[in-house]
N, CA, C and O atoms as a MOPAC input file, in Angstrom:
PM7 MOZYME 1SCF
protein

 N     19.56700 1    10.44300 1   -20.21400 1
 C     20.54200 1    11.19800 1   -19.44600 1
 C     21.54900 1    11.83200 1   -20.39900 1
 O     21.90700 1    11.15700 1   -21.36400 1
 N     21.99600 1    12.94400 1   -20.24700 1
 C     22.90600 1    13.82300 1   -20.97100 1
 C     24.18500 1    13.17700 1   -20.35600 1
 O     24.43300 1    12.74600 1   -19.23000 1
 N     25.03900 1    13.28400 1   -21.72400 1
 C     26.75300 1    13.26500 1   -21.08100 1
 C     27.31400 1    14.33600 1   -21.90900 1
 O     27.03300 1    14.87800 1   -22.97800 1
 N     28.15300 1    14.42500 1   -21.06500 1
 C     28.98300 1    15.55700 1   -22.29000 1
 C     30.29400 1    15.57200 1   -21.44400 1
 O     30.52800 1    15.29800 1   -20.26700 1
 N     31.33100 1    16.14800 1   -22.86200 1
 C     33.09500 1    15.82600 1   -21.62900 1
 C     33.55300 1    17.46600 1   -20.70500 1
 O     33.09200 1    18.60500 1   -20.78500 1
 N     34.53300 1    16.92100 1   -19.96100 1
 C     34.79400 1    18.60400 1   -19.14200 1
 C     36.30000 1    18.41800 1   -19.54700 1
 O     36.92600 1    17.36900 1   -19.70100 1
 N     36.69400 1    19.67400 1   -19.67200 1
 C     37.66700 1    19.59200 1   -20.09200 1
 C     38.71100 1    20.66100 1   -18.88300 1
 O     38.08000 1    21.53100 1   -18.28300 1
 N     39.56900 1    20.59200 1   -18.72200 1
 C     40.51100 1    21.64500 1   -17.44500 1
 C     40.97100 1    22.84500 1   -18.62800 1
 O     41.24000 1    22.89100 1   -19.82800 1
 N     40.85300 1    23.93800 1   -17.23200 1
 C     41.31700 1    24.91300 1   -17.50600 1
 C     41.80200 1    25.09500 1   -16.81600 1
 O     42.49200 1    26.01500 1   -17.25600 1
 N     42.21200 1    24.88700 1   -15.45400 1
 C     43.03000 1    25.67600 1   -14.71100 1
 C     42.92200 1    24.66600 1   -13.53800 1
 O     41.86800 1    24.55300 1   -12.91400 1
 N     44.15300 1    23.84600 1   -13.21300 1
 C     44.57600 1    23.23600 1   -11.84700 1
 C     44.42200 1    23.76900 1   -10.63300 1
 O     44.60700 1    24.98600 1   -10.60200 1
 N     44.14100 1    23.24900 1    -9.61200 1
 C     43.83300 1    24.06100 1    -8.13100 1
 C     44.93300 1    24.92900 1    -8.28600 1
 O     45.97500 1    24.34300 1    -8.57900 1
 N     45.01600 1    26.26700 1    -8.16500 1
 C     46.23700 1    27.27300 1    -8.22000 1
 C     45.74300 1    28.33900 1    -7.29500 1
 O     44.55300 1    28.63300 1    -7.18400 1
 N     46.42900 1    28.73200 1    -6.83500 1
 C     46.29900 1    30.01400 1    -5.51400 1
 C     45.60300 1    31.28500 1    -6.45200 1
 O     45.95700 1    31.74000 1    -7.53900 1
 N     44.48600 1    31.64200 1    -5.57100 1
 C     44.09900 1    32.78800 1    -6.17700 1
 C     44.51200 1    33.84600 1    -6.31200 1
 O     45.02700 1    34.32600 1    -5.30200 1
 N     44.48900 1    34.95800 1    -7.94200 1
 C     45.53000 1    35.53400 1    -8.67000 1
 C     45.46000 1    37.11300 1    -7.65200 1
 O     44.44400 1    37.16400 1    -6.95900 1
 N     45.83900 1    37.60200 1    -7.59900 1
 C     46.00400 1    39.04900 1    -7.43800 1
 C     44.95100 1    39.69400 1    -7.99800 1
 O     43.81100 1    40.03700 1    -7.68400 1
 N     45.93400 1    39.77200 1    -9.23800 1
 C     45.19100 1    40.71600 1   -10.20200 1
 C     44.88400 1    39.92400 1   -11.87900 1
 O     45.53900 1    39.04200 1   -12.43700 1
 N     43.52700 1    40.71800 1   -12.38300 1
 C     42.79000 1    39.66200 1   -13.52600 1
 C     44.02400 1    39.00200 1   -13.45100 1
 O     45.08300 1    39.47800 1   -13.04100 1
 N     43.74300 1    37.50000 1   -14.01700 1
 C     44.81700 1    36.58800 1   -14.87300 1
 C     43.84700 1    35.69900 1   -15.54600 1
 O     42.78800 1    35.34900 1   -15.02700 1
 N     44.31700 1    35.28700 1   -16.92100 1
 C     43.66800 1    34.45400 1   -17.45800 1
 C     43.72200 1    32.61500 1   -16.94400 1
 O     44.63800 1    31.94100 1   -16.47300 1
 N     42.74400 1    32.38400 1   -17.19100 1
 C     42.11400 1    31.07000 1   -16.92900 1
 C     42.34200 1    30.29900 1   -17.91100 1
 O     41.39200 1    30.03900 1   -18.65000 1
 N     43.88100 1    29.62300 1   -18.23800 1
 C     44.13300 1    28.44700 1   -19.58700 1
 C     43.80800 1    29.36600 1   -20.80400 1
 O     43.63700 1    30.50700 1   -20.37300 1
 N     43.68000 1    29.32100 1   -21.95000 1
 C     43.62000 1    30.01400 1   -22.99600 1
 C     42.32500 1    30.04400 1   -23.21300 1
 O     41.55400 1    29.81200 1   -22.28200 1
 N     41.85200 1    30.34200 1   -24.51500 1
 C     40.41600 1    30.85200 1   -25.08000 1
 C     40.11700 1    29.49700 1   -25.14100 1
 O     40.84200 1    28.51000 1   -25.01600 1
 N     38.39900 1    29.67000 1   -25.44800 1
 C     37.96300 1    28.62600 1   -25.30600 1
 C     37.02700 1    28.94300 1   -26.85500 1
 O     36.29700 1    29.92700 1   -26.96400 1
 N     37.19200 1    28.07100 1   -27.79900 1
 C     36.44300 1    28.05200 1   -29.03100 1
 C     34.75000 1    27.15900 1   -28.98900 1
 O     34.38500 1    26.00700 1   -29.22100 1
 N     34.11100 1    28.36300 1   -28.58400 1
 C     32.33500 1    28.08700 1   -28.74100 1
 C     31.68100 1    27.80900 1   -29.78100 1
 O     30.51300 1    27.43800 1   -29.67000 1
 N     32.19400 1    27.90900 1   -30.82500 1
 C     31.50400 1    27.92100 1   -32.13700 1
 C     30.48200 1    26.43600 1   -31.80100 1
 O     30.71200 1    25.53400 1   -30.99600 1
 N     29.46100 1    26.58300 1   -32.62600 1
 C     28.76600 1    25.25200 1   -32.97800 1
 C     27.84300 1    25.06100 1   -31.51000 1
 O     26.73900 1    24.58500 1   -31.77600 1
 N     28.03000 1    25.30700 1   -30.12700 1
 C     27.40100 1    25.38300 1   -29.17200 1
 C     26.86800 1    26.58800 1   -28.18700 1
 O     27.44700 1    27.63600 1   -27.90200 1
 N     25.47800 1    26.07100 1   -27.72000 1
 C     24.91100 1    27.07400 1   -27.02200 1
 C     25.23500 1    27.40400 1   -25.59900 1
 O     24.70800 1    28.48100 1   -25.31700 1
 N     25.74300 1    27.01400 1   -24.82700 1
 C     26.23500 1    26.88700 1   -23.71000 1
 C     27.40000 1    26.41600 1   -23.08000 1
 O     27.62600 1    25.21100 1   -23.19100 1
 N     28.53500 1    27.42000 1   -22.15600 1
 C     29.49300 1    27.25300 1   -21.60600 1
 C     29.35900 1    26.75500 1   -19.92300 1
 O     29.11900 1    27.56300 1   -19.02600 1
 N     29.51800 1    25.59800 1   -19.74600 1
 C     29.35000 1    25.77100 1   -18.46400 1
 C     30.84800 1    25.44200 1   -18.00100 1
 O     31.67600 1    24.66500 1   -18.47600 1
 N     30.90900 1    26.45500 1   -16.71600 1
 C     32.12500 1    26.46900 1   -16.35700 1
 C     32.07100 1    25.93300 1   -14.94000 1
 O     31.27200 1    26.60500 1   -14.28900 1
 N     32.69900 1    24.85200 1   -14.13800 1
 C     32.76900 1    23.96400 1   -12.68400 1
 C     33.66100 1    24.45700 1   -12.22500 1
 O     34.62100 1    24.81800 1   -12.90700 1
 N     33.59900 1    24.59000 1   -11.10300 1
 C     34.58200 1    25.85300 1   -10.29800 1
 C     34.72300 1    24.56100 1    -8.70000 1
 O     33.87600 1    23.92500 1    -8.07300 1
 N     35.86000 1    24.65800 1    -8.62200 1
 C     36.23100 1    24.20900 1    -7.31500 1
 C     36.64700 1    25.70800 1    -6.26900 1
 O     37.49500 1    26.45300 1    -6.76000 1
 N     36.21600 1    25.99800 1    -5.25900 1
 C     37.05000 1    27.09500 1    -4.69300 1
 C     37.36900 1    26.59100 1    -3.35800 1
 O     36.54700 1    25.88700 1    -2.77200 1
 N     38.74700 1    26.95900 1    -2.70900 1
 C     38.66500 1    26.64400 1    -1.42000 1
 C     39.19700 1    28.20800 1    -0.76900 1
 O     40.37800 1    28.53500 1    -0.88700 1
 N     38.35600 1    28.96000 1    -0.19800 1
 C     38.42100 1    30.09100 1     0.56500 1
 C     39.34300 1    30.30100 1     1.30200 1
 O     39.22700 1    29.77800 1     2.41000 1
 N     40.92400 1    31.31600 1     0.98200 1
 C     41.58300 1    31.54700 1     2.33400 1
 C     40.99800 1    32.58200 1     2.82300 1
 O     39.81000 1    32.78800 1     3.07600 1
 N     42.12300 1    33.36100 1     2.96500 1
 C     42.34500 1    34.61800 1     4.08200 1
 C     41.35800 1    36.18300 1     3.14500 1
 O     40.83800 1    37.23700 1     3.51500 1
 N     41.53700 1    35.54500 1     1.99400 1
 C     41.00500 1    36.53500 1     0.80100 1
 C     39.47800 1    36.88200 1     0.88000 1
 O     38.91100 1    35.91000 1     1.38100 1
 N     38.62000 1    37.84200 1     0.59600 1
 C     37.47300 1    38.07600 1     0.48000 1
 C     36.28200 1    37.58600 1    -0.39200 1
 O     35.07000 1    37.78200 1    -0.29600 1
 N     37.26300 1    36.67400 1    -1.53900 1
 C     36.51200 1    35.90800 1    -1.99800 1
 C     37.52300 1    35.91300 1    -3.61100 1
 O     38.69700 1    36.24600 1    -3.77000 1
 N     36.56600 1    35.43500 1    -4.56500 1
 C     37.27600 1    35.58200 1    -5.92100 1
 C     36.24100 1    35.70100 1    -6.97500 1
 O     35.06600 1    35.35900 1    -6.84000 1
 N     36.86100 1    36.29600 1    -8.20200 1
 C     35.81000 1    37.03500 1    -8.96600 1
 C     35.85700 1    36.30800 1   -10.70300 1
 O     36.98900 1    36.48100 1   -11.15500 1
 N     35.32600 1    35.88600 1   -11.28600 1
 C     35.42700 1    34.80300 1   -12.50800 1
 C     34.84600 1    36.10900 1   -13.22700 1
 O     33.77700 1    36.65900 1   -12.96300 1
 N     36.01000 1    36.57700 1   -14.42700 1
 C     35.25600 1    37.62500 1   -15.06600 1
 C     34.91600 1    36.57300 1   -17.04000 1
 O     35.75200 1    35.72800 1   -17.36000 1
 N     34.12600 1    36.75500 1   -17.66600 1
 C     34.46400 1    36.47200 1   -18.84800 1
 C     34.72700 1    37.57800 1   -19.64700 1
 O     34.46000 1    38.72600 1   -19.29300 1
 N     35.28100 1    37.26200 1   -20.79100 1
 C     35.39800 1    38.03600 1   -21.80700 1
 C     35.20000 1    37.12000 1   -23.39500 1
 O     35.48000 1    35.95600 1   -23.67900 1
 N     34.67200 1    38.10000 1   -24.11200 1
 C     34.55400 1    37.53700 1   -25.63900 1
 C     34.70500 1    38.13500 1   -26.60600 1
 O     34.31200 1    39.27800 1   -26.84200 1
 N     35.53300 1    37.13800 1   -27.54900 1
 C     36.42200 1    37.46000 1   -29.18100 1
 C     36.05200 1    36.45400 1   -29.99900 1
 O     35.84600 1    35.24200 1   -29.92600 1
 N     36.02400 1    37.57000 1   -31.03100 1
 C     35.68800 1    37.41500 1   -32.48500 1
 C     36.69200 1    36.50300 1   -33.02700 1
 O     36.37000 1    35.52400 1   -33.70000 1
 N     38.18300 1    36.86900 1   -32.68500 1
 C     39.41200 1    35.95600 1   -33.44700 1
 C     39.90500 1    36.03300 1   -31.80800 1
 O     39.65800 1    36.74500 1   -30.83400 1
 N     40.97000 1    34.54900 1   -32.20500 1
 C     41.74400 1    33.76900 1   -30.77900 1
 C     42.31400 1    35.28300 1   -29.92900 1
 O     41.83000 1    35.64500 1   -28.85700 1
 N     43.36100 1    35.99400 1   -30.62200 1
 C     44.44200 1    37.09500 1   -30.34300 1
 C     43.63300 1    38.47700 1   -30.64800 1
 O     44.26900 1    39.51400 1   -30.45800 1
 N     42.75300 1    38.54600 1   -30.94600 1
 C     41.64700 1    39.85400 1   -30.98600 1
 C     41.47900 1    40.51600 1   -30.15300 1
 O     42.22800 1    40.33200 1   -29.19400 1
 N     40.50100 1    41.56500 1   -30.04200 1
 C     40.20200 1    41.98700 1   -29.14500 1
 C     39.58600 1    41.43900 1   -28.27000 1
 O     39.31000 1    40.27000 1   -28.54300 1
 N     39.04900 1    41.99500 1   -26.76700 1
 C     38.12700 1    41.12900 1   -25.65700 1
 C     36.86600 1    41.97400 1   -25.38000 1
 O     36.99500 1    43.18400 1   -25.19400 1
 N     35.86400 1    41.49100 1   -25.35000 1
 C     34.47200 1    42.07000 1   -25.51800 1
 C     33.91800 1    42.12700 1   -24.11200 1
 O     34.03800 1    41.07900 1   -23.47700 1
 N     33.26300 1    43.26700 1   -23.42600 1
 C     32.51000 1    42.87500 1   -21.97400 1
 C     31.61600 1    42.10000 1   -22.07100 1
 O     31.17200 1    42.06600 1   -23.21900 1
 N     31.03400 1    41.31100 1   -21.24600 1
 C     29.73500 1    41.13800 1   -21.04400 1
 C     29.11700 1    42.07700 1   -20.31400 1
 O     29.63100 1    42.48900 1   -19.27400 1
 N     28.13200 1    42.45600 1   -20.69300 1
 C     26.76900 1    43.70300 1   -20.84000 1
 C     25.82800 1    43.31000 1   -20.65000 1
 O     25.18400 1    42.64500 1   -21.46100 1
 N     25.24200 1    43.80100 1   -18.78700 1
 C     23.84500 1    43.60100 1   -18.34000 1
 C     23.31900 1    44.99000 1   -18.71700 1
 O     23.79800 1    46.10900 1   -18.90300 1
 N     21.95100 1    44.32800 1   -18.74900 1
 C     21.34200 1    45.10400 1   -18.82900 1
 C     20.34200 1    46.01200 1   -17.66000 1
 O     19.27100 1    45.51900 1   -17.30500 1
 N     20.70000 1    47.06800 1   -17.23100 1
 C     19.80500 1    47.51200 1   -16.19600 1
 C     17.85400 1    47.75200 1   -16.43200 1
 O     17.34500 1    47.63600 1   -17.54700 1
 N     17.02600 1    48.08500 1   -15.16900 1
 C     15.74000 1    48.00200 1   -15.71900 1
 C     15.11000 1    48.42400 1   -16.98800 1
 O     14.32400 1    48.05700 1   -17.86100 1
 N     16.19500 1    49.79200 1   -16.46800 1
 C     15.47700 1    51.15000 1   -17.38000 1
 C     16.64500 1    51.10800 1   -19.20600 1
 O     17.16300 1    51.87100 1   -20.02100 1
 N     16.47900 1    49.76700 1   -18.93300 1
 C     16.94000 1    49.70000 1   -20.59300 1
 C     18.71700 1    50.54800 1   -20.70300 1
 O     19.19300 1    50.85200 1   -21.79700 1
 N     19.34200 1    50.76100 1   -19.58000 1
 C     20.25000 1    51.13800 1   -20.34500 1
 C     21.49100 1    49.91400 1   -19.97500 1
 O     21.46800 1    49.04500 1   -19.10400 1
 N     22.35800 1    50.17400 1   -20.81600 1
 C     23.81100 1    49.34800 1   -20.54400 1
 C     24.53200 1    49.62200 1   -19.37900 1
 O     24.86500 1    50.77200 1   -19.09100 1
 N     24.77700 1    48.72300 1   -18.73900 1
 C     25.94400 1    48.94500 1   -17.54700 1
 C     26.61700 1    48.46200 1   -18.14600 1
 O     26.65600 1    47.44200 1   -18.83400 1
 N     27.96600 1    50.19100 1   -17.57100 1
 C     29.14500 1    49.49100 1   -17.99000 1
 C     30.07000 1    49.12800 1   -17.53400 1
 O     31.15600 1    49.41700 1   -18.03600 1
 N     29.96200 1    48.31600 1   -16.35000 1
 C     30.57500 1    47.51500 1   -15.75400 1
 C     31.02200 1    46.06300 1   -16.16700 1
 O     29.98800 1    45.39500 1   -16.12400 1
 N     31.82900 1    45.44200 1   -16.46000 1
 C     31.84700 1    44.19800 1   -17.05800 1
 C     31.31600 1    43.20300 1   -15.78500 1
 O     31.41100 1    43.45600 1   -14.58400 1
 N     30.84000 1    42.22400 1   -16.29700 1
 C     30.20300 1    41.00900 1   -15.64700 1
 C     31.40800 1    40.57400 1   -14.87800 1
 O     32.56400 1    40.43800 1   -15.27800 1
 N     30.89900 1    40.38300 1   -13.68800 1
 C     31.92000 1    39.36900 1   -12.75600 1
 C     30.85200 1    38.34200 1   -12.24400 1
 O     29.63300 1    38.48700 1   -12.16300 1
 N     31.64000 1    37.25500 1   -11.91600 1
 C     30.95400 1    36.49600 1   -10.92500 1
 C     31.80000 1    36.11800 1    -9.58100 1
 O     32.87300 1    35.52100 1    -9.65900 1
 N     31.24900 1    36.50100 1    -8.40200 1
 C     31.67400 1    36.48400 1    -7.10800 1
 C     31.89600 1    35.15400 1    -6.47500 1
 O     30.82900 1    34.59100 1    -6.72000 1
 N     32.63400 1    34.30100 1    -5.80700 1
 C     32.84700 1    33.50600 1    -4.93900 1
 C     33.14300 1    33.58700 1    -3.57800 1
 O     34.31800 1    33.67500 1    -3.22200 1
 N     32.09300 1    33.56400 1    -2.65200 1
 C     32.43400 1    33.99200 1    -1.49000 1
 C     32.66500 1    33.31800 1    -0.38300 1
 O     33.07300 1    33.85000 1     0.64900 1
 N     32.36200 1    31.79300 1    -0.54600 1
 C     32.82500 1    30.77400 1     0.02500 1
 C     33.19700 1    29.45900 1    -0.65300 1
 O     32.94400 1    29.12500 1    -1.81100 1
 N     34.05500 1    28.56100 1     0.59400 1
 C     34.31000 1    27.37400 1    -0.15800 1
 C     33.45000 1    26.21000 1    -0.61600 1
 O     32.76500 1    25.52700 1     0.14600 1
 N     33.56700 1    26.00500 1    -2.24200 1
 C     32.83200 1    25.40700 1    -2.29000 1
 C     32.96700 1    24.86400 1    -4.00400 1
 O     33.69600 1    25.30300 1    -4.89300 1
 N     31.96200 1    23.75100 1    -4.03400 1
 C     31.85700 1    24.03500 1    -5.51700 1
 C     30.90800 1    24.29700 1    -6.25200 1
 O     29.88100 1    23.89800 1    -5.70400 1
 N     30.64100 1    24.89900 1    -7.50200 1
 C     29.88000 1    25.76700 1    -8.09800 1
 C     30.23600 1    25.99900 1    -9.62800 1
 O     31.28200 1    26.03200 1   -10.27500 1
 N     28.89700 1    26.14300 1    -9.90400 1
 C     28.96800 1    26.29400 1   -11.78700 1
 C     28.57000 1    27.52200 1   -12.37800 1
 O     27.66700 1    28.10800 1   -11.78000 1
 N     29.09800 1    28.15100 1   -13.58500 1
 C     28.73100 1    28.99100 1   -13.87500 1
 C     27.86900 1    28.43600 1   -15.54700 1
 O     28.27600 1    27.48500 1   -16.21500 1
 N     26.91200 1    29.12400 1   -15.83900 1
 C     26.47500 1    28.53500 1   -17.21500 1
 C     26.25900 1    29.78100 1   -17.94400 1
 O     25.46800 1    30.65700 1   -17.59700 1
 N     27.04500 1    29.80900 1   -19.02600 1
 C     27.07600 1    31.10400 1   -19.91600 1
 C     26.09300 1    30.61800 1   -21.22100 1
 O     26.20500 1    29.47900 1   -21.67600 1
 N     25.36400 1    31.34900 1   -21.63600 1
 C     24.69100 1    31.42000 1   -22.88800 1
 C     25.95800 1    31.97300 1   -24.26900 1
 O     26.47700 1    33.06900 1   -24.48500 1
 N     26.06300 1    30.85800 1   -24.84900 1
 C     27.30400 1    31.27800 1   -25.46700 1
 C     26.61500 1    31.64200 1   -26.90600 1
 O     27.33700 1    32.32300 1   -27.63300 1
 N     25.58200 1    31.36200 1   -27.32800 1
 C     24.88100 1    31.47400 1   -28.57500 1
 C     25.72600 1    32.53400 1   -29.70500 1
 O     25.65400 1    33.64400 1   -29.17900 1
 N     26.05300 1    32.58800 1   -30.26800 1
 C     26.29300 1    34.14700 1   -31.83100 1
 C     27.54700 1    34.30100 1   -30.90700 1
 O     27.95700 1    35.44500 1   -31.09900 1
 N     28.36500 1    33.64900 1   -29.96400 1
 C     29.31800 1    33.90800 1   -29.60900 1
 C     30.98900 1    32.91500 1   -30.25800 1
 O     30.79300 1    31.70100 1   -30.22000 1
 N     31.98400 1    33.18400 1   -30.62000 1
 C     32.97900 1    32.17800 1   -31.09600 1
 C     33.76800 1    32.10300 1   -30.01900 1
 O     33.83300 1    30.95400 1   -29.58400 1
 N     34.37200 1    32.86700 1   -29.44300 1
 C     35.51400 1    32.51800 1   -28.16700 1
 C     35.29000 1    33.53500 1   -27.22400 1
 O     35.05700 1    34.74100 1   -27.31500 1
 N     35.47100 1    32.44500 1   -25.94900 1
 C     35.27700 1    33.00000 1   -24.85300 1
 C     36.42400 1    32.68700 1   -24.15900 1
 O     36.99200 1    31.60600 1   -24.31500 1
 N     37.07400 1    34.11300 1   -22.90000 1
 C     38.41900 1    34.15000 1   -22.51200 1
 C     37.82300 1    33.90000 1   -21.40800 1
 O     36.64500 1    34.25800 1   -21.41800 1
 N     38.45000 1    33.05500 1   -19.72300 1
 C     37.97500 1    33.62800 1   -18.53600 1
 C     39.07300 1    34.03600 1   -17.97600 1
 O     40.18600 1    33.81900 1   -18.45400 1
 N     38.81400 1    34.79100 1   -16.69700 1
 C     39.45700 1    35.37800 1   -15.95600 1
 C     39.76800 1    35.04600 1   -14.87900 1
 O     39.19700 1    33.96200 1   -14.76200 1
 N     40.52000 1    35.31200 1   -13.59400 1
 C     40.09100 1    35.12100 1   -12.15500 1
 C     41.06900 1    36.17400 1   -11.48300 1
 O     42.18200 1    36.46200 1   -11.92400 1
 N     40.61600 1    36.57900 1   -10.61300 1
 C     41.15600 1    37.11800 1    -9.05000 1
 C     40.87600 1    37.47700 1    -8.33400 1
 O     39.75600 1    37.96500 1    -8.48300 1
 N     41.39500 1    37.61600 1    -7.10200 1
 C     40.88400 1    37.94700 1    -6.08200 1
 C     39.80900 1    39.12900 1    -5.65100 1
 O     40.02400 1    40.08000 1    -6.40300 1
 N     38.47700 1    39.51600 1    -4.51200 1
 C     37.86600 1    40.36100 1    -4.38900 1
 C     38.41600 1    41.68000 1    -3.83700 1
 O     38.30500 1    42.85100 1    -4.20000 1
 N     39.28500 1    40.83800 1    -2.45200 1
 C     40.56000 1    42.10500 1    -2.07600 1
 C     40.78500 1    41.16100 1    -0.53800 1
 O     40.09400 1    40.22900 1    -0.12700 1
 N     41.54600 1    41.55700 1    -0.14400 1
 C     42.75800 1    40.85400 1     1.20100 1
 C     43.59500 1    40.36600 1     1.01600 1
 O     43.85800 1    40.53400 1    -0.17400 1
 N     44.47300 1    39.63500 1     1.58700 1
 C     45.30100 1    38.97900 1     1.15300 1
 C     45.09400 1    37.17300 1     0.77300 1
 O     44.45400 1    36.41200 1     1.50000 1
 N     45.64500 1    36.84700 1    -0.24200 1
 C     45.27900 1    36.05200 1    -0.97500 1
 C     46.09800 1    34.19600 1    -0.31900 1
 O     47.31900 1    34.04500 1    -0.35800 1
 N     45.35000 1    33.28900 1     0.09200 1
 C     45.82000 1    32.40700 1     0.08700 1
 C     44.99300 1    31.07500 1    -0.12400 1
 O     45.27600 1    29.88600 1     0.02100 1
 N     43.78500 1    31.79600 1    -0.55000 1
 C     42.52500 1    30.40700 1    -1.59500 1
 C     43.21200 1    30.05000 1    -2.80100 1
 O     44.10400 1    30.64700 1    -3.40400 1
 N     42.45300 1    28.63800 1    -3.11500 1
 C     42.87100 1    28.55600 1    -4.44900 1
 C     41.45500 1    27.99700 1    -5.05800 1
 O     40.47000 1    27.64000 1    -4.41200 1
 N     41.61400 1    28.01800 1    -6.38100 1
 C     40.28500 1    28.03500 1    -7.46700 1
 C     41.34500 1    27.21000 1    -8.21900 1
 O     42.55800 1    27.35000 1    -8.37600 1
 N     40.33600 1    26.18800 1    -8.67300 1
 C     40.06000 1    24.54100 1   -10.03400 1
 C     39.10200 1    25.08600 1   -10.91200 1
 O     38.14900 1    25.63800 1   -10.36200 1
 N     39.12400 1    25.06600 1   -12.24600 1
 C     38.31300 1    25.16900 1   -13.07200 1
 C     38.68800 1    24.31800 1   -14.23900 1
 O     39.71800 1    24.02600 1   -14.84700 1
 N     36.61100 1    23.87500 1   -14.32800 1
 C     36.92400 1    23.20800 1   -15.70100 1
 C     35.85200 1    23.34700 1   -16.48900 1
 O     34.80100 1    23.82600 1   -16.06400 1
 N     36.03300 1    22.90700 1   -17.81700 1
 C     34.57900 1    23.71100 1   -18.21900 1
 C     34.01200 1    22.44000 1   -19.00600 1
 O     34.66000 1    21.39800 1   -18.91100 1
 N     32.41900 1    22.45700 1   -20.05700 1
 C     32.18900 1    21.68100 1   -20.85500 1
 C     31.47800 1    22.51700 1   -21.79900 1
 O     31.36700 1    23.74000 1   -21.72300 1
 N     31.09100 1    21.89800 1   -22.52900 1
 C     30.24600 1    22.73600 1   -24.20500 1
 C     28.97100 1    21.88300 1   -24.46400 1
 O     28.96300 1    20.65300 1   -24.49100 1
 N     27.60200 1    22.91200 1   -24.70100 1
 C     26.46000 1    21.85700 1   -24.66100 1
 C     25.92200 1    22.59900 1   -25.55200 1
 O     25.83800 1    23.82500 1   -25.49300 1
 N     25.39600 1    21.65600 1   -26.72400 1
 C     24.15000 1    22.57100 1   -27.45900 1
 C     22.74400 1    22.33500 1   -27.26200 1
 O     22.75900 1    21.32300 1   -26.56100 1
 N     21.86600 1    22.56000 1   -27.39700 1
 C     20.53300 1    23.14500 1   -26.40500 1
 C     19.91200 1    21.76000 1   -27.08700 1
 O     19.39200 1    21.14600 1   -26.15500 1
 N     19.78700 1    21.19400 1   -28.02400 1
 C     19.34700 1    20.14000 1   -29.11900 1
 C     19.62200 1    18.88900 1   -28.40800 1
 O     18.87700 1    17.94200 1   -28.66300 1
 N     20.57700 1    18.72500 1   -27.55000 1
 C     21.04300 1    17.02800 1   -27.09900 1
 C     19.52700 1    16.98200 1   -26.33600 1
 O     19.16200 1    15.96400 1   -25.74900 1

C-alpha cells in the first residue's frame, strides 16, 4: 500500500470572485505527480474553476497549461478545471520537467456563497 503526506493549501474559504491564489507555490522538483484533494460545498454560485499555473523560479513568471487540440494545434485557452457540484474530488497533475506549480480558484459566475478546502500531496511514479 502507498502512503504519502497531504499537506493544506487552503482552509474551507468562500469561493473567490475573481482568480485568487491557492496558499503559495508549490515546489515539484524531484516528483512526478501533483495530486490536488478538493473539498467543495456548492452555494448559490455556478460552480468553481481550479486553474494551474507553472514557474520556473518561486516570483517568476506563470506558464499556461496547454491542451492540445486533435488537429495538433495549441489551445490557447489556459486549463481550468470545473466543479459543479458538492463534493469531494481530486485533481492529478503530471508534474514531470516541471519545478513549481501555482493554483488558482474562482468562481464559474453567480453569486458566490460555496466554499472550496484544498490540499495537495507529491508522488513519484517509482514508490
Amino acid at each position: 500500500m502507498r502512503s504519502f503526506d497531504i499537506t493544506a493549501i487552503q482552509v474551507a474559504t468562500k469561493v473567490s470572485e475573481t482568480a485568487t491564489a491557492m496558499g503559495s507555490t508549490i515546489d515539484v522538483r524531484n516528483y512526478d505527480y501533483l495530486i490536488i484533494w478538493l473539498k467543495y460545498a456548492k452555494g448559490t454560485e455556478a460552480g468553481a474553476y481550479i486553474t494551474p499555473s507553472y514557474l520556473i523560479a518561486p516570483s517568476g513568471d506563470e506558464y499556461q497549461h496547454m491542451e492540445w487540440s486533435n488537429d495538433n494545434e495549441a489551445l490557447v485557452n489556459q486549463k481550468k478545471f470545473k466543479l459543479t457540484a458538492t463534493g469531494n474530488n481530486y485533481i492529478v497533475l503530471d508534474v514531470r520537467g516541471v519545478p513549481i506549480v501555482k493554483l488558482y480558484q474562482h468562481k464559474v459566475s453567480g453569486t458566490v456563497t460555496g466554499t472550496l478546502k484544498a490540499d495537495y500531496s507529491l508522488l513519484r511514479a517509482n514508490i
